[in-house]
N, C-alpha and C positions, 0 to 999 in steps of 0.2 A: 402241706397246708394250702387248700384253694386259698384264691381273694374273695375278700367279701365282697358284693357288689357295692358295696361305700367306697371299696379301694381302688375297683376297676373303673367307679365317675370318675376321681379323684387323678387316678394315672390318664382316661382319656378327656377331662378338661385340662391337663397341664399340656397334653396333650393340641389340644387344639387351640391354647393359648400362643404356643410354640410357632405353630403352624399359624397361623393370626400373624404374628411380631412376622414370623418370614416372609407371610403375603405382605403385609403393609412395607419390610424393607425395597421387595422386589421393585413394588410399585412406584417407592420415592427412587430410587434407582431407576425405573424407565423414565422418573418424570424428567430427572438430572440430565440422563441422556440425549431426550429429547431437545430439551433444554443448550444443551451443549451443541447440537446436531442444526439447533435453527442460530445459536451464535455462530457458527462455523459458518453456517452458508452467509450469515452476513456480511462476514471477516471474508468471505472469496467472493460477494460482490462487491463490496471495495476495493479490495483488490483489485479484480477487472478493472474499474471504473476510475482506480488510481493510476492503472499502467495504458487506460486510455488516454487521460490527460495529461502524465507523463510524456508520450508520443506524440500531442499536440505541441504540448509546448518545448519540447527538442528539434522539432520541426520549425516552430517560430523563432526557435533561437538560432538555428541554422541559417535560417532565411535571414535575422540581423544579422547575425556574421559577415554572408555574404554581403548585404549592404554595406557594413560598414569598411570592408575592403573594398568594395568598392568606391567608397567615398574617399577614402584613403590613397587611394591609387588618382581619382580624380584632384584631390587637393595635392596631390606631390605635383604630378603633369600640370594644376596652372600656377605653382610655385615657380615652378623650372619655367614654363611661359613668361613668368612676371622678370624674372632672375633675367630670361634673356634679351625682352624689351629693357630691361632696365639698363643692361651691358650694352648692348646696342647703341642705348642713349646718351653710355660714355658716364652714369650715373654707378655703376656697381660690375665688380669684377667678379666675371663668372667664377659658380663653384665650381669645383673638379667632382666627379662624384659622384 
């Protein structure tokens, strides 16, 4: 039994409906991609940009550190000054220590 050509439209518009739904899935799928492709670069310039100021401010925490040992070391040395004018003065008996 040929097809009648009623049945060969009939098979190639199902045909090309098919083939339609696939292009238009393709297409939302590049769009997604795309889509995903310019969030990603977003999410790694953040990134960058978060582990630059990360770096800044480990730096600036570093630098109080050191201040504050050194402020630390300086109020010990004029405690022990004061401790030992004050012994001196016959006012306070030096710490040990």
């Amino acid at each position: 039994m040929a097809p009648t050509l009623e049945e060969a439209m009939k098979r190639l518009d199902m045909a090309l409906g098919l083939l339609e739904a696939s292009v238009s899935r393709r297409l939302e799928a590049e769009k997604r991609r795309g889509g995903l492709e310019t969030e990603l670069q977003l999410m790694q310039d953040d990134r960058a940009r978060l582990a630059v100021e990360l770096d800044g401010a480990l730096t600036r925490l570093h630098r109080f550190e050191a201040a504050a040992d050194d402020v630390g070391r300086r109020v010990r040395h004029a405690i022990g000054a004061v401790q030992t004018v004050l012994a001196q003065a016959g006012q306070l008996e030096p710490e040990e220590g």
